[in-house]
Backbone as JSON Lines, residues from 0, in Angstrom:
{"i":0,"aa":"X","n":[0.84,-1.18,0.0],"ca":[0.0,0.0,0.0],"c":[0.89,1.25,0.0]}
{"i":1,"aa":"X","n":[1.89,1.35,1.1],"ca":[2.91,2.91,0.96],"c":[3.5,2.65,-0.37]}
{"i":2,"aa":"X","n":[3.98,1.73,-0.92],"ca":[4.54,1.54,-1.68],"c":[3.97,2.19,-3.44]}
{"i":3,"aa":"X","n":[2.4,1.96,-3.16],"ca":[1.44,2.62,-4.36],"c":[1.43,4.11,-4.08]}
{"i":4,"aa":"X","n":[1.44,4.36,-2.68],"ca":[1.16,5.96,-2.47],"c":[2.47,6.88,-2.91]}
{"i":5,"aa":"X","n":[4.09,6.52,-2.43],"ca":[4.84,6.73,-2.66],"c":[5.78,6.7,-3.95]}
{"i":6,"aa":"X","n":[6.28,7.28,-4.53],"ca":[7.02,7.07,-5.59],"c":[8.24,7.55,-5.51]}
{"i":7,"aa":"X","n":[9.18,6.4,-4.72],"ca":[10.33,6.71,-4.52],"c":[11.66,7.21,-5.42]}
{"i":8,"aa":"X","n":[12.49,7.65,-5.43],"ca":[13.18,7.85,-6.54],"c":[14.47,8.41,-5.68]}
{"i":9,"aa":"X","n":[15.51,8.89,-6.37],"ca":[16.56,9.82,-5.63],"c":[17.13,11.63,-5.66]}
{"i":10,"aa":"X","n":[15.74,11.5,-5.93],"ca":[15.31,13.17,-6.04],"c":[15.22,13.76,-4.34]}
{"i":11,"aa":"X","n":[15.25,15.06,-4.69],"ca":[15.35,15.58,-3.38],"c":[13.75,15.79,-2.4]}
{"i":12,"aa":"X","n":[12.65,15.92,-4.0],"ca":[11.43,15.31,-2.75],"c":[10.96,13.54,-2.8]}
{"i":13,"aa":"X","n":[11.8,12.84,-3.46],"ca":[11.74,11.65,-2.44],"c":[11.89,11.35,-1.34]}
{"i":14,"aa":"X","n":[13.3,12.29,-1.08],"ca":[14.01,12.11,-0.3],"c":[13.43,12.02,1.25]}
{"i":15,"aa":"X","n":[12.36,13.63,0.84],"ca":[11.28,14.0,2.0],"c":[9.96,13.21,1.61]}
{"i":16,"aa":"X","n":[9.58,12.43,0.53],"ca":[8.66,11.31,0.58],"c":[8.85,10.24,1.7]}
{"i":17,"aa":"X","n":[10.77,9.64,1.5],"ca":[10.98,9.08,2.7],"c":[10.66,9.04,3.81]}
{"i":18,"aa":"X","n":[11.08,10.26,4.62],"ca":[10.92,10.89,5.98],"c":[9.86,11.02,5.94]}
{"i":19,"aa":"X","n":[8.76,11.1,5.31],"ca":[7.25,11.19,5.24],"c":[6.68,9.67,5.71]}
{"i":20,"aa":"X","n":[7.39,8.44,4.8],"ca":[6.98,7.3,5.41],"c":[7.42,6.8,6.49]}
{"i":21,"aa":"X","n":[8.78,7.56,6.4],"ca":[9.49,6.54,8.1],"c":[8.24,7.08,8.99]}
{"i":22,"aa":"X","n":[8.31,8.1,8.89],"ca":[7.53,8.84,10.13],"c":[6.43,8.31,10.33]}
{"i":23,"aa":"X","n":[5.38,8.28,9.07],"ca":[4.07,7.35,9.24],"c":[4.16,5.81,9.64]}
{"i":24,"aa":"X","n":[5.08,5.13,9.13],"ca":[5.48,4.17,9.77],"c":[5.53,3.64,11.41]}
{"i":25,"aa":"X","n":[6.68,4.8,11.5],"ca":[7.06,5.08,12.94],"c":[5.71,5.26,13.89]}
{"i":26,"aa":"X","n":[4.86,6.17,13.72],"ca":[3.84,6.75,14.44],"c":[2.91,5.18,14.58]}
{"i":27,"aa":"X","n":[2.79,4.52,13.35],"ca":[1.99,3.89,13.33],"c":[2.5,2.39,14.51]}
{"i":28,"aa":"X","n":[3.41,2.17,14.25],"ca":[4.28,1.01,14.94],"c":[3.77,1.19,16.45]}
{"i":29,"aa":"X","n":[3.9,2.79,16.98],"ca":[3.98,3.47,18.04],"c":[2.02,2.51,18.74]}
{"i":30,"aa":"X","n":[1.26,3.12,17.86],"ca":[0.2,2.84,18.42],"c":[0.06,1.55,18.49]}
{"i":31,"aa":"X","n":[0.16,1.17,17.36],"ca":[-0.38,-0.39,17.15],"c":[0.24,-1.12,18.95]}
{"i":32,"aa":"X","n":[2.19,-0.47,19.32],"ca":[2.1,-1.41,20.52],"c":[1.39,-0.65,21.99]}
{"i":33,"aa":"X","n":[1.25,0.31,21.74],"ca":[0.26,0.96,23.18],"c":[-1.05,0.23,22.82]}
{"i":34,"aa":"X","n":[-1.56,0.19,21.56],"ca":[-2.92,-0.78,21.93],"c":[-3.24,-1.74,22.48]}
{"i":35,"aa":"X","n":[-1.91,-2.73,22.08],"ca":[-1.85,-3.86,22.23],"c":[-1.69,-4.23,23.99]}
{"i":36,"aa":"X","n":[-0.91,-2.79,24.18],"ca":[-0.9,-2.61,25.61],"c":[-1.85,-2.37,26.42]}
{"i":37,"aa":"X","n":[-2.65,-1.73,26.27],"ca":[-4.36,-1.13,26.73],"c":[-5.29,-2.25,26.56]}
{"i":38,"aa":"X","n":[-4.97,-2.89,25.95],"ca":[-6.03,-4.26,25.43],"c":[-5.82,-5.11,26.81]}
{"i":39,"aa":"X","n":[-4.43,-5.38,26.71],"ca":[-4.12,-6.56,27.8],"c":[-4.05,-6.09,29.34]}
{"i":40,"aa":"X","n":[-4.02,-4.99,29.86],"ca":[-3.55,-4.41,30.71],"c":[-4.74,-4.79,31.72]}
{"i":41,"aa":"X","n":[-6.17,-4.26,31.57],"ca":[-7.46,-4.92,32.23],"c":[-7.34,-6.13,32.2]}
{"i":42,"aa":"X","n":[-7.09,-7.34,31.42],"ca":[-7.01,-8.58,31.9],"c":[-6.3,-9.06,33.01]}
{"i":43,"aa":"X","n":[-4.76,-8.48,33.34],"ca":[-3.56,-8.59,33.9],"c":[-3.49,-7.74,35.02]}
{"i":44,"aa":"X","n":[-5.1,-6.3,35.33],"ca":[-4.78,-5.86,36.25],"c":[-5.43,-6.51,37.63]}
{"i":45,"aa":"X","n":[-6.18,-7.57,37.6],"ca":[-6.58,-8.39,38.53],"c":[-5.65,-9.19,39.22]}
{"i":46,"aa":"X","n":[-5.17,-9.96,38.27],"ca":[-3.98,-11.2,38.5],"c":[-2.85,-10.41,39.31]}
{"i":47,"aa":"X","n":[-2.47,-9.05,38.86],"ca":[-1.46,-8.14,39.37],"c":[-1.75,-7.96,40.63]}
{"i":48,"aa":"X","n":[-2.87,-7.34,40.74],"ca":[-3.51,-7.11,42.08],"c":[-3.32,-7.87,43.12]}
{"i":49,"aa":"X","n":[-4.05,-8.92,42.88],"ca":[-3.88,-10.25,43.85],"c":[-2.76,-10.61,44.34]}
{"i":50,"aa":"X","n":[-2.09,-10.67,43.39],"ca":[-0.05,-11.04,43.76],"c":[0.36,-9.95,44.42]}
{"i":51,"aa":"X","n":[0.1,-9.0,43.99],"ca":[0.89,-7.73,44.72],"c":[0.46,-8.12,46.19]}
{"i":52,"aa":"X","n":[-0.89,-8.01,46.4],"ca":[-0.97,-7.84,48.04],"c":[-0.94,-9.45,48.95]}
{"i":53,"aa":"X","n":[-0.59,-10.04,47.83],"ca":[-0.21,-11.77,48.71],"c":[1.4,-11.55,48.68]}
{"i":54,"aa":"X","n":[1.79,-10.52,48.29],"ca":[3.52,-10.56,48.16],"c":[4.39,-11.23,47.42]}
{"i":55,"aa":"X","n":[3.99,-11.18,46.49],"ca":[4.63,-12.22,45.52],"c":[5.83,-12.31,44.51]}
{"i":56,"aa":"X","n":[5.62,-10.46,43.99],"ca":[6.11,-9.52,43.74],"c":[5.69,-7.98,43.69]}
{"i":57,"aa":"X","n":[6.84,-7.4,43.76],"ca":[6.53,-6.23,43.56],"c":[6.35,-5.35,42.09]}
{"i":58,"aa":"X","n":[6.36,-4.27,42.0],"ca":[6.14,-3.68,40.69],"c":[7.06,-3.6,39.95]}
{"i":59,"aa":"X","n":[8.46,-3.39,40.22],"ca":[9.22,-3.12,39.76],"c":[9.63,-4.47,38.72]}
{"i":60,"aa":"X","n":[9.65,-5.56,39.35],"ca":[10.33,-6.79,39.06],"c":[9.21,-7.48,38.03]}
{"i":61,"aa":"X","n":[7.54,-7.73,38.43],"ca":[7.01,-7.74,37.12],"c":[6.57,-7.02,35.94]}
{"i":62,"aa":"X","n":[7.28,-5.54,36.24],"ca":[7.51,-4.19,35.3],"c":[8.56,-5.1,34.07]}
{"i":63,"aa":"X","n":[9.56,-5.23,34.4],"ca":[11.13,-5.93,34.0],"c":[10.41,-7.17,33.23]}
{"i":64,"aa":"X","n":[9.59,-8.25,34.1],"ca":[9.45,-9.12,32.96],"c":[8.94,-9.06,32.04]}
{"i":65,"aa":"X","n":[7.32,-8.28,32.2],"ca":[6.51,-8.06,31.31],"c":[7.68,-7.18,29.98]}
{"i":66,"aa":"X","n":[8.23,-6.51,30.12],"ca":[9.27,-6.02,29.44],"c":[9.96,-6.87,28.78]}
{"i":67,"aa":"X","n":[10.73,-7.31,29.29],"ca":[11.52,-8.73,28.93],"c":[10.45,-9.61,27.97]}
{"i":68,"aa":"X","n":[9.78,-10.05,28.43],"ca":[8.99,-11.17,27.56],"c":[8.56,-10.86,26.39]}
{"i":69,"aa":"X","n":[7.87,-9.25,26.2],"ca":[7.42,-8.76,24.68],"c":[8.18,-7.91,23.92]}
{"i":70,"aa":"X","n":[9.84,-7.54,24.82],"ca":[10.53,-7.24,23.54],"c":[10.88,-7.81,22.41]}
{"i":71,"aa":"X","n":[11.01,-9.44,22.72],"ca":[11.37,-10.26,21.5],"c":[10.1,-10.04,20.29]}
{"i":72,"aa":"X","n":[8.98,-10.23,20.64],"ca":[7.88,-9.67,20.13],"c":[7.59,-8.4,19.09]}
{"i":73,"aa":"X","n":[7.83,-7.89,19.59],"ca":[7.93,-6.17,19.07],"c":[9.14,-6.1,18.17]}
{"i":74,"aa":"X","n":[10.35,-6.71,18.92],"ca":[11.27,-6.22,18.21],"c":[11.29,-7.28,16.58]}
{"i":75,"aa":"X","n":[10.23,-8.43,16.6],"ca":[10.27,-8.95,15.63],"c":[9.37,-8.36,14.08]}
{"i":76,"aa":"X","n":[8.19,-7.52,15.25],"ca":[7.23,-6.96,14.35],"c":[7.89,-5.77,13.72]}
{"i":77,"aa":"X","n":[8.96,-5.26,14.51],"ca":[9.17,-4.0,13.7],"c":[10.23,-4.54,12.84]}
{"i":78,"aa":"X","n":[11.12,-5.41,13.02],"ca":[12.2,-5.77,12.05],"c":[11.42,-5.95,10.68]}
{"i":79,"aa":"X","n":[9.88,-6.92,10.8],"ca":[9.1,-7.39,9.53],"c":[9.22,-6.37,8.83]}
{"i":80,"aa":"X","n":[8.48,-5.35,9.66],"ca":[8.48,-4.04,9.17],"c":[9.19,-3.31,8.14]}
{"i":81,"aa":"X","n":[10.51,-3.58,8.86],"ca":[11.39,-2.6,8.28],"c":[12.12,-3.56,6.79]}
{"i":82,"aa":"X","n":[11.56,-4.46,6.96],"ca":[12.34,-5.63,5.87],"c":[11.39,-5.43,4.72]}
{"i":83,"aa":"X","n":[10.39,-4.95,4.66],"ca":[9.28,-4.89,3.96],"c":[9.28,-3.36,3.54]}
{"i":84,"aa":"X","n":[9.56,-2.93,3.97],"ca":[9.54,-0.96,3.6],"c":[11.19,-0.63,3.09]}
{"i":85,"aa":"X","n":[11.92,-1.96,3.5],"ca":[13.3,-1.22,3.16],"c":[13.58,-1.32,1.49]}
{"i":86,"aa":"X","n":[13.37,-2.15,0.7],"ca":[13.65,-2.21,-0.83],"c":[12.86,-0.81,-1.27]}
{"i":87,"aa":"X","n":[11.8,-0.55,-0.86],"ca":[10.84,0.82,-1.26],"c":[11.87,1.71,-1.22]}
């Protein structure tokens, strides 16, 4: 689809066609993982709850995993990403 909208070339407003898609790109990447975040967050804020005040852990430490566990994630979706927009 960017690929029909865009008409890349090595002109100087390609150039800013580029920076036009990184950016839309970028922005878009942005939401898609806060959604994904807002989606799951009410499921996980019960389970959180509960543990927190049985002591199980604290915030900090299942801050770190939840982190840990969906960077591989993310960082796979945006690589697709960028493997797919980079020949453009």
């Amino acid at each position: 689809i960017y690929g029909s909208i865009y008409s890349l070339t090595d002109t100087q407003s390609s150039i800013q066609d580029r920076f036009g898609l990184i950016s839309l790109v970028a922005i878009g990447a942005g939401n898609l993982a806060i959604a994904s975040t807002i989606r799951t967050f009410p499921k996980e804020k019960a389970i959180v709850t509960a543990d927190r005040a049985k002591g199980i852990y604290a915030m900090g430490p299942y801050f770190l995993s939840k982190v840990l566990a969906e960077a591989p994630l993310s960082a796979a979706i945006a690589g697709l990403g960028g493997a797919l927009l980079y020949p453009l």
